[in-house]
ChimeraX commands (.cxc) that place a marker at each C-alpha (Angstrom):
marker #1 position 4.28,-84.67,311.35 radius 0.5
marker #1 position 7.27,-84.68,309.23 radius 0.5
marker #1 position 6.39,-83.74,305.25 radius 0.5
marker #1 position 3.21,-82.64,306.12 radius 0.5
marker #1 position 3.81,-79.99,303.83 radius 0.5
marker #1 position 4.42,-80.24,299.98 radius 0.5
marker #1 position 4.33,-77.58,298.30 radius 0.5
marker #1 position 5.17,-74.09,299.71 radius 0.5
marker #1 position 4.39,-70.71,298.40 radius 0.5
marker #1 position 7.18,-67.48,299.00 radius 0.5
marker #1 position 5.75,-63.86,299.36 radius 0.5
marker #1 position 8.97,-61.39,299.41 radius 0.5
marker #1 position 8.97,-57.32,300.07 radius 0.5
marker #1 position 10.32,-56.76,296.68 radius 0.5
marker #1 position 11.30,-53.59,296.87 radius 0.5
marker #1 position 13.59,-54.27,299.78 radius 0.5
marker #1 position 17.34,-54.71,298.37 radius 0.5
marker #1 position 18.02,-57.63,300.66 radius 0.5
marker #1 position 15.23,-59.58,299.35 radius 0.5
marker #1 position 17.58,-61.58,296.21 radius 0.5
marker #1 position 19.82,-62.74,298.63 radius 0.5
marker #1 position 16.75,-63.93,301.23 radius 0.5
marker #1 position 14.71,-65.43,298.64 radius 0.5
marker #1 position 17.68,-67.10,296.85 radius 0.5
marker #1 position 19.19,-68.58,299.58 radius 0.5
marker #1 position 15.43,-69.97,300.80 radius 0.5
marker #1 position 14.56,-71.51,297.46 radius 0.5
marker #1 position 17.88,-73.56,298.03 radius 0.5
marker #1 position 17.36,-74.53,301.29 radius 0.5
marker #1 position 13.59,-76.16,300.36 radius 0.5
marker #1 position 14.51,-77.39,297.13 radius 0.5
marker #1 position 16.97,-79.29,298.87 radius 0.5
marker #1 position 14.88,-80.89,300.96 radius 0.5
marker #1 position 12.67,-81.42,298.26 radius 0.5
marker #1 position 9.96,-79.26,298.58 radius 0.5
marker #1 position 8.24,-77.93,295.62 radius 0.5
marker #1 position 8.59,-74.09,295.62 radius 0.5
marker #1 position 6.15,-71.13,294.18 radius 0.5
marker #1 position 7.35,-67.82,294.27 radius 0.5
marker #1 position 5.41,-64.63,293.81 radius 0.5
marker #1 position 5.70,-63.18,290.29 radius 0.5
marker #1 position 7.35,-59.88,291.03 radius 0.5
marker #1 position 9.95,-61.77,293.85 radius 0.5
marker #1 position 10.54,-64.05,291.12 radius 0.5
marker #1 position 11.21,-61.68,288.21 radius 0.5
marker #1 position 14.42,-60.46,290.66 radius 0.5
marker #1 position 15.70,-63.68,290.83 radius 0.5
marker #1 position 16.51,-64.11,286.34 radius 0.5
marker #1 position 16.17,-67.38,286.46 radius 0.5
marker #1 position 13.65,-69.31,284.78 radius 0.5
marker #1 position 13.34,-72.11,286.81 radius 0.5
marker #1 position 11.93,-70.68,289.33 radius 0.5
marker #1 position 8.01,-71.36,289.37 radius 0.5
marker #1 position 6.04,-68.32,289.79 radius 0.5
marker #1 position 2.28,-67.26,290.43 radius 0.5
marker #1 position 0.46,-64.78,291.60 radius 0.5
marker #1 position 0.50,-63.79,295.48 radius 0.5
marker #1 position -3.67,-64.80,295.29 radius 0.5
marker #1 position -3.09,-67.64,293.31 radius 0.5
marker #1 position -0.31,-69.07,296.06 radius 0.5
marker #1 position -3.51,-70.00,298.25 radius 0.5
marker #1 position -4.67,-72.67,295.46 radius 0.5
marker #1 position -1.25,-74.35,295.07 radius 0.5
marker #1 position 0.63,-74.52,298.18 radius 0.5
marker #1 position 0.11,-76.35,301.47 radius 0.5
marker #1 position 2.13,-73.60,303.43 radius 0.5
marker #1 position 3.63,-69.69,302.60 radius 0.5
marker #1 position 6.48,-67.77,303.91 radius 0.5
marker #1 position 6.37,-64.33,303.71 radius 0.5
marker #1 position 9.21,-62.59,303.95 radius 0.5
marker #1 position 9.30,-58.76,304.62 radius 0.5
marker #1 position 8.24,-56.92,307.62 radius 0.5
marker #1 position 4.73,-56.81,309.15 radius 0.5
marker #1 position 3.43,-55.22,306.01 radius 0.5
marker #1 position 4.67,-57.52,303.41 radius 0.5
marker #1 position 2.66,-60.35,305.94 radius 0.5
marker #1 position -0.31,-58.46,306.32 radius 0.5
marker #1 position -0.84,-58.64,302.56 radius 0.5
marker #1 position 0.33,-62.34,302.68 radius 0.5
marker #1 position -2.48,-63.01,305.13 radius 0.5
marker #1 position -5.01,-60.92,303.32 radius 0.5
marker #1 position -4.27,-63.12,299.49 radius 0.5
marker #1 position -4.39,-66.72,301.39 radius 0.5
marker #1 position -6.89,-66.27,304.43 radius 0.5
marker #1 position -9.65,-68.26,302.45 radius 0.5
marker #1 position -7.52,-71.30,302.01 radius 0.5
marker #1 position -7.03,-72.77,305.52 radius 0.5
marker #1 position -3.15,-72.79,304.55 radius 0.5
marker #1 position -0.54,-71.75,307.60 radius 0.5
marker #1 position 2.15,-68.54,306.92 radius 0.5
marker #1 position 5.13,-67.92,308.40 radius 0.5
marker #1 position 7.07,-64.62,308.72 radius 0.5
marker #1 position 10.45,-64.00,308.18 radius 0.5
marker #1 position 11.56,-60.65,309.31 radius 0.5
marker #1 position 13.49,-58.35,307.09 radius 0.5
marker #1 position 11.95,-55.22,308.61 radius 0.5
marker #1 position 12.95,-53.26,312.22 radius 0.5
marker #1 position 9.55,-53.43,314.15 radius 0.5
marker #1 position 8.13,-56.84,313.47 radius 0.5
marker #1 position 5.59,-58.46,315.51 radius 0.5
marker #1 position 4.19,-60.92,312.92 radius 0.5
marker #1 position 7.98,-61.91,311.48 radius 0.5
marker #1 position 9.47,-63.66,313.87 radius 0.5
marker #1 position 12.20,-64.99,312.41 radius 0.5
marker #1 position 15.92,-63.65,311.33 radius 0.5
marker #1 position 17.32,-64.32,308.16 radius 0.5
marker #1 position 20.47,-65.48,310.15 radius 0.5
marker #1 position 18.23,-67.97,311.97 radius 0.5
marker #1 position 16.33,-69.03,309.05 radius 0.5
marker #1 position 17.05,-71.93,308.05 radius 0.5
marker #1 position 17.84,-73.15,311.62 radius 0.5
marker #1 position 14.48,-72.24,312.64 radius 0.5
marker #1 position 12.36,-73.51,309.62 radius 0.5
marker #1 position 14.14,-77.19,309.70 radius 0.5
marker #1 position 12.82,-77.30,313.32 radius 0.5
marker #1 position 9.33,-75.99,311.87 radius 0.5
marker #1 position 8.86,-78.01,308.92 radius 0.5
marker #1 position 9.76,-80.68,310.91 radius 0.5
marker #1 position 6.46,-80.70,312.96 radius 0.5
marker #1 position 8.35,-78.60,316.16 radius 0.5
marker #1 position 6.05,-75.45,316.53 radius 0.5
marker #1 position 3.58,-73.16,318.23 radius 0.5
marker #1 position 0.63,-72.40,316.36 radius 0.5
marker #1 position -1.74,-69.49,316.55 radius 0.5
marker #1 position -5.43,-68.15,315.15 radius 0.5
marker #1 position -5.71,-64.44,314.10 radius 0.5
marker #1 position -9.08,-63.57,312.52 radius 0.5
marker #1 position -9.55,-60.61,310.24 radius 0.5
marker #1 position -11.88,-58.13,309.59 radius 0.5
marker #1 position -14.41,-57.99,306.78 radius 0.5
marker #1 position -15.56,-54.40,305.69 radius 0.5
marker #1 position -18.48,-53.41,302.96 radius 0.5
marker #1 position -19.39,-50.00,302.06 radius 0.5
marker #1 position -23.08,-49.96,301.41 radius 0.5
marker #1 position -24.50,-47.11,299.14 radius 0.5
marker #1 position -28.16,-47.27,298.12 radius 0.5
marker #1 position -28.38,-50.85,299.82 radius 0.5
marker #1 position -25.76,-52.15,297.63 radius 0.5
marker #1 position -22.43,-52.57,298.20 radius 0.5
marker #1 position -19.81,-50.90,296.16 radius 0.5
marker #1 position -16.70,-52.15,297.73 radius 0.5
marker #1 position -15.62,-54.71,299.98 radius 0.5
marker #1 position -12.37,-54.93,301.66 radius 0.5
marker #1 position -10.36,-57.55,304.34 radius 0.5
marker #1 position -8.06,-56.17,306.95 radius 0.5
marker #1 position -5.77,-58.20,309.28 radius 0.5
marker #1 position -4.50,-54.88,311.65 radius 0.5
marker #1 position -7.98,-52.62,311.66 radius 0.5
marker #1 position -10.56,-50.88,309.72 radius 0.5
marker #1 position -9.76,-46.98,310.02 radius 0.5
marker #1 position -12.57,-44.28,308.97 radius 0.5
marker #1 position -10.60,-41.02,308.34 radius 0.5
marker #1 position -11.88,-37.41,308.00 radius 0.5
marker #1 position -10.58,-36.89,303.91 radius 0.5
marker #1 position -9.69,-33.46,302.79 radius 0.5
marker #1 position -11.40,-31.55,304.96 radius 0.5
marker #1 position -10.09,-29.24,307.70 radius 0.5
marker #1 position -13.49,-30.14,309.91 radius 0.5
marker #1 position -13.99,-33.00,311.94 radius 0.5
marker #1 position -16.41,-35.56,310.76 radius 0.5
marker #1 position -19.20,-37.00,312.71 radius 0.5
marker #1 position -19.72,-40.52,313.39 radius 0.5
marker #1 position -22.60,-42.69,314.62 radius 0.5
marker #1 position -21.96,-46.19,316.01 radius 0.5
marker #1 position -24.50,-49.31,316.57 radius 0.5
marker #1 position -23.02,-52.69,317.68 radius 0.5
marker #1 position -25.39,-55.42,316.25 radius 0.5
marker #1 position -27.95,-52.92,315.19 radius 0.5
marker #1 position -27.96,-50.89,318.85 radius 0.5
marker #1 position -26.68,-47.12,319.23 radius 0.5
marker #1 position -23.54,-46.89,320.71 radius 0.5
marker #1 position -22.36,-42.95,320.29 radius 0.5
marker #1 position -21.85,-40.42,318.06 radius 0.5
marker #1 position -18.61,-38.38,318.21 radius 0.5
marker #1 position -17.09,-35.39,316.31 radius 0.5
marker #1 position -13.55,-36.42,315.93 radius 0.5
marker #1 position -10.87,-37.27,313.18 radius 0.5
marker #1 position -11.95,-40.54,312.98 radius 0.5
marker #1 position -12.42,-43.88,314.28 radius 0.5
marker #1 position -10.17,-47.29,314.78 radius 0.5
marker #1 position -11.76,-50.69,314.79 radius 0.5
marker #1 position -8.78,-52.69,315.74 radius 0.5
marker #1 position -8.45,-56.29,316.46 radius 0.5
marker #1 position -5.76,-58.11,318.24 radius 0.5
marker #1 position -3.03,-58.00,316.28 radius 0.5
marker #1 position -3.62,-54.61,315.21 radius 0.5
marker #1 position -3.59,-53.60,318.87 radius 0.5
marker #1 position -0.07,-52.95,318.94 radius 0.5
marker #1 position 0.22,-51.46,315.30 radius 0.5
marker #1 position -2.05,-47.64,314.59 radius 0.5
marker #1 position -4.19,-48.29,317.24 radius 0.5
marker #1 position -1.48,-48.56,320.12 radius 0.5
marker #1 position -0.16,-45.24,318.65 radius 0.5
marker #1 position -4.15,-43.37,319.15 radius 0.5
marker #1 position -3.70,-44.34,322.54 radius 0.5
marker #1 position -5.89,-48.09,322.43 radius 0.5
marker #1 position -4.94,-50.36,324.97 radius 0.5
marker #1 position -2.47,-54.12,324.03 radius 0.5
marker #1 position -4.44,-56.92,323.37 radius 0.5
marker #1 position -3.02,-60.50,324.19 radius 0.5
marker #1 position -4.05,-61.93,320.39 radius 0.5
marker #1 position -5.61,-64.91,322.25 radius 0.5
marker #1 position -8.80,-62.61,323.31 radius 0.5
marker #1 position -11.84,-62.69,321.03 radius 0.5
marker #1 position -11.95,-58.95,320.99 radius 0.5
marker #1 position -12.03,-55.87,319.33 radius 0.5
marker #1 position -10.95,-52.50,320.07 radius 0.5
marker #1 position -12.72,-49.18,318.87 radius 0.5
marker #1 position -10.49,-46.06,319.20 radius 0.5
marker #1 position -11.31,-43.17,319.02 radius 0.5
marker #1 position -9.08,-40.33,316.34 radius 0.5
marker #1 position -8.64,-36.80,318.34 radius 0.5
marker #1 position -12.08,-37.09,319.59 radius 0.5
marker #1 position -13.71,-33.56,320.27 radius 0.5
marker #1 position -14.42,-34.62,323.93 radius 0.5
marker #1 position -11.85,-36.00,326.44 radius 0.5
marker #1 position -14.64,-38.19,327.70 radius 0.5
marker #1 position -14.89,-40.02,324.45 radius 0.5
marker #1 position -12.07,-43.52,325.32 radius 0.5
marker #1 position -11.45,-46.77,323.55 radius 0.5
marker #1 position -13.81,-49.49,323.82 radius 0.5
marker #1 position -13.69,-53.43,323.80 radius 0.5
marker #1 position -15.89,-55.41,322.41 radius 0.5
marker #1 position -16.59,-59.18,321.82 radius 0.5
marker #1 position -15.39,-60.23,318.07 radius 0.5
marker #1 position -18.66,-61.59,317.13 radius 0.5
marker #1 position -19.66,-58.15,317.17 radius 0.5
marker #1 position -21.15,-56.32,314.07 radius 0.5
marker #1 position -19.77,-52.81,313.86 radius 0.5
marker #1 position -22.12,-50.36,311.85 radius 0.5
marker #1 position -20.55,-47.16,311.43 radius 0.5
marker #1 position -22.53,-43.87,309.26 radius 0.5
marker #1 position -22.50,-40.25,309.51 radius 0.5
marker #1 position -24.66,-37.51,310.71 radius 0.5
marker #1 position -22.86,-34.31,308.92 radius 0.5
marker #1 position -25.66,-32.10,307.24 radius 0.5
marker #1 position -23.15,-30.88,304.30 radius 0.5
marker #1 position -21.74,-33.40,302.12 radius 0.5
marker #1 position -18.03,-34.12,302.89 radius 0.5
marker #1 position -16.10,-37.47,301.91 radius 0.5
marker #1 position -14.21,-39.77,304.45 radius 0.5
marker #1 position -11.63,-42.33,303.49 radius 0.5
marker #1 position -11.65,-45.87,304.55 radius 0.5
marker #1 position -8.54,-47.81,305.17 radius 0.5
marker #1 position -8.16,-51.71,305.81 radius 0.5
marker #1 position -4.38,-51.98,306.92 radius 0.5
marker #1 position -3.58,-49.99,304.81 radius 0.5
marker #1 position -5.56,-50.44,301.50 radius 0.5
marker #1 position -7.61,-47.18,300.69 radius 0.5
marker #1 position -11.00,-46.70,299.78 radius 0.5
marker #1 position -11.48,-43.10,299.08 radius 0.5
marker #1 position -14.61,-40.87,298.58 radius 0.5
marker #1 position -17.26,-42.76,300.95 radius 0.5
marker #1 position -20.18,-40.47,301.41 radius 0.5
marker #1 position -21.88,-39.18,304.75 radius 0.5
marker #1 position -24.83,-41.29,303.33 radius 0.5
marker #1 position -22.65,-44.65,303.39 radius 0.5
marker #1 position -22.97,-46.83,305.69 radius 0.5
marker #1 position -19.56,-49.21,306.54 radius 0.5
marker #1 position -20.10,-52.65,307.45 radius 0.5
marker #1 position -17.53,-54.44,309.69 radius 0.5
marker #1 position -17.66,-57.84,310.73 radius 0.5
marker #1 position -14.65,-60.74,311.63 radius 0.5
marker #1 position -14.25,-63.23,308.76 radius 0.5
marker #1 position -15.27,-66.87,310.06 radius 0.5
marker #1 position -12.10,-68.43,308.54 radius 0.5
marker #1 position -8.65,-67.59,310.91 radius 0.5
marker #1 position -5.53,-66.87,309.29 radius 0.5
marker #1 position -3.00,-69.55,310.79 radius 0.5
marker #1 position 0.44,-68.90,311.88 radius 0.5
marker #1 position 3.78,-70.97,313.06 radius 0.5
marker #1 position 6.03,-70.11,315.23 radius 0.5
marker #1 position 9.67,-71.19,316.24 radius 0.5
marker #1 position 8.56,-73.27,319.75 radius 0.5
marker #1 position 10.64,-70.25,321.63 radius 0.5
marker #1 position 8.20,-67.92,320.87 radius 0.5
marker #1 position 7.48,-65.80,323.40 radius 0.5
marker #1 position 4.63,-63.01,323.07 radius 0.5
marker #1 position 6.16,-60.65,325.74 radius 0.5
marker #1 position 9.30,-61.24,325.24 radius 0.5
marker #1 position 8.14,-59.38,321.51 radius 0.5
marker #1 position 6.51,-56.73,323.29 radius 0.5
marker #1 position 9.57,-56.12,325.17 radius 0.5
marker #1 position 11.91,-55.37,322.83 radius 0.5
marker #1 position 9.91,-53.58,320.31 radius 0.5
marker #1 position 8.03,-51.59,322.75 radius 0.5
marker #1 position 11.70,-51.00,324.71 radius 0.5
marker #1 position 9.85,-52.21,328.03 radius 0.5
marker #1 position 11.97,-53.17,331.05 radius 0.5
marker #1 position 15.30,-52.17,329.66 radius 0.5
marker #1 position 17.37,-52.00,332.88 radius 0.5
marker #1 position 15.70,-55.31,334.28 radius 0.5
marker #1 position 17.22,-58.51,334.25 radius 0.5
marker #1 position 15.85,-61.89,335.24 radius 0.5
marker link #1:1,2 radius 0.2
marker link #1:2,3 radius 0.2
marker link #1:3,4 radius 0.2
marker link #1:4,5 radius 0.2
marker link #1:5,6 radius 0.2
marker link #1:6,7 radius 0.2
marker link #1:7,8 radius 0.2
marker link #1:8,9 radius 0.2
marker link #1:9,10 radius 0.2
marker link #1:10,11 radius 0.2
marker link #1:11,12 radius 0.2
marker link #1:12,13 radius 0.2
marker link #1:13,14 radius 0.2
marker link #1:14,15 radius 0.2
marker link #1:15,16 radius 0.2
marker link #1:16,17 radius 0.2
marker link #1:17,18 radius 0.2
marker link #1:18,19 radius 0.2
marker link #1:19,20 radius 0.2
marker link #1:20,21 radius 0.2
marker link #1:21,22 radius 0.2
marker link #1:22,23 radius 0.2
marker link #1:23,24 radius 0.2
marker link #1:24,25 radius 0.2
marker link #1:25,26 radius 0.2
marker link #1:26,27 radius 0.2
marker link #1:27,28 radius 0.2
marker link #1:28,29 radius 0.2
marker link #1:29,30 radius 0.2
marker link #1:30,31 radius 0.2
marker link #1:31,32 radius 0.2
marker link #1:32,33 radius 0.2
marker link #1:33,34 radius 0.2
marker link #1:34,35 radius 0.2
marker link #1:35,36 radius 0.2
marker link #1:36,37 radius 0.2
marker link #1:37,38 radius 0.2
marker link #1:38,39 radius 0.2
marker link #1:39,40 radius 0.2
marker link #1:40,41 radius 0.2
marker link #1:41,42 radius 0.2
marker link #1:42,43 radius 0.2
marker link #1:43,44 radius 0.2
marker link #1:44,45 radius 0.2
marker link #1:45,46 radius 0.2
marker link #1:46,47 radius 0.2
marker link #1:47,48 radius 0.2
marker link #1:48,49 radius 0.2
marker link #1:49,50 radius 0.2
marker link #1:50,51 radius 0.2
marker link #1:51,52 radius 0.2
marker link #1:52,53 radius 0.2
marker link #1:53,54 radius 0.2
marker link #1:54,55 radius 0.2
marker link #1:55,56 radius 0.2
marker link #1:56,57 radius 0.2
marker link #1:57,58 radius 0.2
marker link #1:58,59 radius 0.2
marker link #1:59,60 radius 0.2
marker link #1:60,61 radius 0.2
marker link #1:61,62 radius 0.2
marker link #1:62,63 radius 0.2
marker link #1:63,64 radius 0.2
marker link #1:64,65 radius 0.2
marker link #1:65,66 radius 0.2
marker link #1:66,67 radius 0.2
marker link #1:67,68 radius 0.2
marker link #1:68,69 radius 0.2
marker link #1:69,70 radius 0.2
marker link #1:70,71 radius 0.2
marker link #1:71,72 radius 0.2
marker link #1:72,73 radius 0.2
marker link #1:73,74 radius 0.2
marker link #1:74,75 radius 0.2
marker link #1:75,76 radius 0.2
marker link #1:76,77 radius 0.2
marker link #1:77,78 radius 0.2
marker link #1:78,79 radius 0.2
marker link #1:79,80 radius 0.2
marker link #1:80,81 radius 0.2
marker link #1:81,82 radius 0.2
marker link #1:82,83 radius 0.2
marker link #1:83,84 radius 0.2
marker link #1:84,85 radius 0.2
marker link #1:85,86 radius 0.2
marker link #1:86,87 radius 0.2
marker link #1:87,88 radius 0.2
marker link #1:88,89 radius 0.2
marker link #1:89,90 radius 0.2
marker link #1:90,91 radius 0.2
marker link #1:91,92 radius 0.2
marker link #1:92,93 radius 0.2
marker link #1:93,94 radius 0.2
marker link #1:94,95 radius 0.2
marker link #1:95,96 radius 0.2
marker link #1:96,97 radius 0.2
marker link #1:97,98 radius 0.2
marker link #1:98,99 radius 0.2
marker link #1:99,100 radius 0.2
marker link #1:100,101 radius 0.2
marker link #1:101,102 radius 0.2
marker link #1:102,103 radius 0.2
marker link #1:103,104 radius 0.2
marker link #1:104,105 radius 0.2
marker link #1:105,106 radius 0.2
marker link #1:106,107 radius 0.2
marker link #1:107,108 radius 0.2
marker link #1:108,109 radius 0.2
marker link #1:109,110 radius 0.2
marker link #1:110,111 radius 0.2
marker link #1:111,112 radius 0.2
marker link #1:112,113 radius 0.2
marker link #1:113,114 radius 0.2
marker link #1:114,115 radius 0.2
marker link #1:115,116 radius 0.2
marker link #1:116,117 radius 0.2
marker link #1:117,118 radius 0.2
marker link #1:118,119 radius 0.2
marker link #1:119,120 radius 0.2
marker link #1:120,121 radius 0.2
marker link #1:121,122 radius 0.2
marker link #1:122,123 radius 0.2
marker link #1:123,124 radius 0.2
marker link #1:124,125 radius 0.2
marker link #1:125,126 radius 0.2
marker link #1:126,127 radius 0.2
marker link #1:127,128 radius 0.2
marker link #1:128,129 radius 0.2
marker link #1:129,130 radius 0.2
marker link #1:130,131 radius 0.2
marker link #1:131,132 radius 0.2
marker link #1:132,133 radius 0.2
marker link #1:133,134 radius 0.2
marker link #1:134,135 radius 0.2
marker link #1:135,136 radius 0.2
marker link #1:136,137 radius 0.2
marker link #1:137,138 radius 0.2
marker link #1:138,139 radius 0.2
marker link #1:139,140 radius 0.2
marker link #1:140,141 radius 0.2
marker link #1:141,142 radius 0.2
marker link #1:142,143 radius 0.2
marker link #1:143,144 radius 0.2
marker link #1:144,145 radius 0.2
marker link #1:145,146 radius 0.2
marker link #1:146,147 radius 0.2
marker link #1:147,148 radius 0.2
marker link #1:148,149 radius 0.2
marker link #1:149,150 radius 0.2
marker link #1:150,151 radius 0.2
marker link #1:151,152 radius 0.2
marker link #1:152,153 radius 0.2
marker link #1:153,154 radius 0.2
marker link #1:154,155 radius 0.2
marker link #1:155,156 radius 0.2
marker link #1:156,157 radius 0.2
marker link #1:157,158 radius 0.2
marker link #1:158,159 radius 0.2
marker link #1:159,160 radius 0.2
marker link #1:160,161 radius 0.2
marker link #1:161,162 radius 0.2
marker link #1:162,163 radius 0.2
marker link #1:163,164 radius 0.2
marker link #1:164,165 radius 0.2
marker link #1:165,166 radius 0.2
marker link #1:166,167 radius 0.2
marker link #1:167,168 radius 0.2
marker link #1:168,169 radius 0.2
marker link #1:169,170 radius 0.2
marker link #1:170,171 radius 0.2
marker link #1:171,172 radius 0.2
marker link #1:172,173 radius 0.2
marker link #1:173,174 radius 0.2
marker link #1:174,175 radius 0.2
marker link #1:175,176 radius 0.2
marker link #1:176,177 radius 0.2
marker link #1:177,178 radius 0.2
marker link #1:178,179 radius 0.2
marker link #1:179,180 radius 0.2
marker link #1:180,181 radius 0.2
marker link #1:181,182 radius 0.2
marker link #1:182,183 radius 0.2
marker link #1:183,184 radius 0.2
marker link #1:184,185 radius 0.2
marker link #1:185,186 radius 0.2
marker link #1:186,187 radius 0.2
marker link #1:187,188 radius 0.2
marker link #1:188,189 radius 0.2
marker link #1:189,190 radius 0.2
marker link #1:190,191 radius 0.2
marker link #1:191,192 radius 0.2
marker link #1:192,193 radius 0.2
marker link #1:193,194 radius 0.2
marker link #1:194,195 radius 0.2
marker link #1:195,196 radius 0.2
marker link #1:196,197 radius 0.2
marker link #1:197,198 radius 0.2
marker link #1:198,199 radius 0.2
marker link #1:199,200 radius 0.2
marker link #1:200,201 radius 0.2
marker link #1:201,202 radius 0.2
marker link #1:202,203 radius 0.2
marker link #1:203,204 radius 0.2
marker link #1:204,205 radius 0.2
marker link #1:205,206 radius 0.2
marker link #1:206,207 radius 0.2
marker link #1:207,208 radius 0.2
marker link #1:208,209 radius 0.2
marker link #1:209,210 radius 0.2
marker link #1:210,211 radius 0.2
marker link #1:211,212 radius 0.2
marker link #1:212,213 radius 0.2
marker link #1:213,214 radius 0.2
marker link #1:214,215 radius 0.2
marker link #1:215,216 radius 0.2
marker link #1:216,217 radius 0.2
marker link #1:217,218 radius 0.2
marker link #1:218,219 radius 0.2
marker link #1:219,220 radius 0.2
marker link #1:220,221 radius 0.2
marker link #1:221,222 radius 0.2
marker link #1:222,223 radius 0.2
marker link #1:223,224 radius 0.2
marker link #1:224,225 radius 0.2
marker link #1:225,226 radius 0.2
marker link #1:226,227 radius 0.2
marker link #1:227,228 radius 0.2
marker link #1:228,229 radius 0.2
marker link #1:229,230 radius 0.2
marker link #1:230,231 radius 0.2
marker link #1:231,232 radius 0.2
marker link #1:232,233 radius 0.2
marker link #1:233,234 radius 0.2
marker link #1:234,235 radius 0.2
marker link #1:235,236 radius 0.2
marker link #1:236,237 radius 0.2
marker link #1:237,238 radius 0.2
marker link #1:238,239 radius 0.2
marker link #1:239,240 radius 0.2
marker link #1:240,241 radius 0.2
marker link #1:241,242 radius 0.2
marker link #1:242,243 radius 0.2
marker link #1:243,244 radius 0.2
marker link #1:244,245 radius 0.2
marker link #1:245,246 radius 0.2
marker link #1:246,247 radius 0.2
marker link #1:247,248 radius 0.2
marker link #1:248,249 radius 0.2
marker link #1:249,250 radius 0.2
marker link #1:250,251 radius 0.2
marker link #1:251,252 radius 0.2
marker link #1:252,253 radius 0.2
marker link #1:253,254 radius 0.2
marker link #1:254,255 radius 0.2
marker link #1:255,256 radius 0.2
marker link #1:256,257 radius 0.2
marker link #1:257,258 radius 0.2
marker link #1:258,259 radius 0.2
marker link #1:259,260 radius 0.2
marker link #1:260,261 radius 0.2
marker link #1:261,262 radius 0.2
marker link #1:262,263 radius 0.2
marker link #1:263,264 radius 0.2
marker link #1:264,265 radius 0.2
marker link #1:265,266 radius 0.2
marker link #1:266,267 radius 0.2
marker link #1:267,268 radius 0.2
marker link #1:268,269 radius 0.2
marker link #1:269,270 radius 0.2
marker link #1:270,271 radius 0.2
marker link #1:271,272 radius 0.2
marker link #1:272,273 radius 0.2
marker link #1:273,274 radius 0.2
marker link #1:274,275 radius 0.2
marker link #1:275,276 radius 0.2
marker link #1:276,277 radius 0.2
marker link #1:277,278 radius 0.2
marker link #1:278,279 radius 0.2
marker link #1:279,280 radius 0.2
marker link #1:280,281 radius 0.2
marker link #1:281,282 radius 0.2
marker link #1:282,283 radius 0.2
marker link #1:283,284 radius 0.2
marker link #1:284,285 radius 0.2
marker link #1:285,286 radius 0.2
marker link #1:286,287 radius 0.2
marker link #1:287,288 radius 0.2
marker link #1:288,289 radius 0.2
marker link #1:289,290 radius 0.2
marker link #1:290,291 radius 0.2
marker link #1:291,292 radius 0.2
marker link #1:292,293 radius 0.2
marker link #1:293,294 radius 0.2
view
């Protein structure tokens, strides 16, 4: 499996004052092996050098066989997000504090991606969501999310009120802040905080959770992924709502939009280092078992 990759893209935090160094001292590491390396255009621009070739973050897809973000979840979310249409694998390198996408140090970097590049690693599917706000049966806006699809009440002290069908068949309605529509990986991220139960990213699932619902009785539900989520509105007095995917807004949808939400067919593929170890993730960030010791 060894040089199965060619070409491979970079996608750096660059705001993040530790991101020269990172970047720098990854470009050396792959050019020495004698990989071709794209950067993204604003990581790039940091490093005043010009030959370092540059595109893009949504052009990365269309050159490179593989792409390393570097950053914390965030930073890979919007990695995911530009390449998800090209079939290409990502890898996360973690310069952030909670990170259960970036797996990787920058101590153990190099270390970890010889081993990697090499052909020695666990791979995993995560599929993302798909969202289209339909107005007058067009759509105005469409929108991908890797974490969840969040409908928020938007300046407005009042709560707003949603209506629910799964593949065109009533679910609920609910007065409440809002509504989640997580999927695996974004079980641990907003949805985890709203009180929505873990999902092992294996499952083909979905989560919907519930925002300060008005009634106790209203709890988060799971659903198959192949579901389609409709969600509208049944206030009688205009108010707007904002839509976020991750955490890309989409302000002023009306009570008489409807929001279309559906998995994207294609996966997003990820590598791990071959010690990776799901729990052992959610044990440390989540600060489970602390005085246990195996």
């Amino acid at each position: 499996m060894h040089n199965q990759f060619k070409t491979i893209g970079i996608i750096g935090k660059d705001s993040d004052p530790r991101i020269i160094e990172t970047i720098s001292s990854l470009h050396q590491f792959l050019e020495k092996k004698s990989y071709a390396v794209i950067i993204d255009t604003r990581c790039a621009d940091l490093l005043a050098t010009d030959s370092v070739k540059s595109c893009k973050p949504d052009t990365l897809g269309t050159l490179c066989d593989l792409v390393i973000a570097i950053g914390g979840d965030g930073t890979f979310l919007g990695a995911a997000r530009a390449i998800v249409d090209y079939n290409i694998p990502l890898i996360g390198i973690n310069l952030g504090r909670l990170g259960f996408l970036v797996d990787i140090s920058p101590e153990q970097m190099q270390c970890k991606l010889d081993s990697i590049l090499n052909g020695n690693y666990l791979e995993e599917k995560r599929y993302l969501l798909h969202t289209k706000i339909i107005r007058n049966h067009e759509v105005i806006h469409q929108e991908t999310a890797v974490n969840e699809v969040v409908i928020h009440r938007w300046v407005t002290p009042s709560m707003i009120e949603i209506v629910t069908h799964i593949n065109g068949i009533y679910l609920n309605s609910q007065r409440s802040d809002g509504l989640i529509i997580s999927t695996p990986t974004g079980s641990t991220a907003y949805s985890l905080s709203a009180g929505g139960p873990i999902i092992h990213p294996s499952l083909n699932a979905l989560v919907l959770v519930p925002l300060n619902p008005h009634t106790f009785s209203n709890r988060p539900i799971v659903l198959d992924d192949s579901s389609e989520i409709e969600i509208s509105f049944c206030q009688t007095t205009q108010i707007n709502a904002l839509v976020t995917c991750d955490h890309l807004e989409i302000p002023e949808v009306l009570i008489s939009d409807k929001i279309l939400i559906k998995k994207m067919p294609n996966p997003i593929r990820i590598l791990h280092p071959e010690d990776h170890d799901y729990f052992n993730i959610l044990r440390k960030k989540l600060s489970w078992s602390s005085g246990y010791h195996t």
